[in-house]
Phi, psi and omega in degrees: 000138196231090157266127193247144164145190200275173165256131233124333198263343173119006190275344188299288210295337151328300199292320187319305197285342196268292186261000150284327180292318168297350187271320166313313171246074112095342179311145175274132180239142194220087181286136197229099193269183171280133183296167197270128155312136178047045168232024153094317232237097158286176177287354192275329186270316133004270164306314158322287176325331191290286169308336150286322178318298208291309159308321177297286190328311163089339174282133180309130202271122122290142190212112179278118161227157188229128163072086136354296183290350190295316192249022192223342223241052183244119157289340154323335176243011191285317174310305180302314192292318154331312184293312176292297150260043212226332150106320184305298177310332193253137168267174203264140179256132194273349196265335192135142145234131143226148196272106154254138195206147168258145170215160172254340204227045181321334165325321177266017172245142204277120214302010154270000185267309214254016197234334200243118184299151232070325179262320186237099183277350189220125182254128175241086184276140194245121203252232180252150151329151135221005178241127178325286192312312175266011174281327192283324167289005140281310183284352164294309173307318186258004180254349184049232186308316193281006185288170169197125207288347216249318201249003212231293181314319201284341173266042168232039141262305166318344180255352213277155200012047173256137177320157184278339168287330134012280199292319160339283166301304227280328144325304190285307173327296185307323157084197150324000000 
């Protein structure tokens, strides 16, 4: 699964929220950073360790990774990473792995990866506000008690096609 879209928009707390639940009903969650520079180490090996970990483990697998493309985009590794998610590189985990990821810039992933079902089987894209209903429903979300439909709605046409952390701040701002 691949969530796409600018930054801001809500795909971190998906995932965040993806694998606290699974890890709640009893599941292995595997966050998966980018290595430390000059340790030797790509974002590609990484993932690799993630995905044997996943295996090892025996357990139903989420393995979260953020900016996706960050950890695809070595051309030196693009064959193992095609091979490996395709499914040939990687041993099987008997209980499931899936692979959840964020990307901002999906563009920069390479379309046999990010075109093809099997390596991506599902694309989300998470976009900008652009609808009234759901602009009073971030702000009813982030003013709580303190929202008030008379003094609060007529300014969520004024928040329409801002990240939903936009409306957060603009809440948390207000306050102060």
């Amino acid at each position: 699964v691949l969530l796409v879209g600018p930054p801001g928009t809500g795909k971190t707390t998906l995932l965040k929220a993806e694998g606290a639940r699974h890890a709640k009903n009893g599941g292995l969650v595997l966050y998966v950073c980018a290595p430390i520079k000059n340790r030797g180490e790509t974002s590609w090996q990484q993932l690799a360790y993630a995905l044997l970990g996943a295996a090892e483990s025996r357990l139903p697998t989420l393995i979260l990774v953020e900016d996706f493309e960050m950890f695809i985009s070595d051309p030196q590794e693009l064959q193992l990473v095609l091979n490996t998610l395709d499914g040939v590189a990687t041993p099987d985990n008997p209980a499931g792995t899936l692979l959840m990821a964020t990307s901002n810039d999906p563009e920069k992933i390479d379309p046999r990866i990010r075109d093809r079902p099997g390596r991506v089987d599902v694309v989300i894209e998470i976009g900008l506000v652009e609808d009234q209903e759901l602009a009073i429903r971030f702000l009813k979300q982030f003013l709580g008690n303190a929202y008030h439909e008379e003094e609060h709605a007529r300014l969520a046409g004024l928040l329409l096609k801002q990240p939903g952390s936009h409306f957060r701040e603009v809440c948390l701002a207000g306050a102060m």
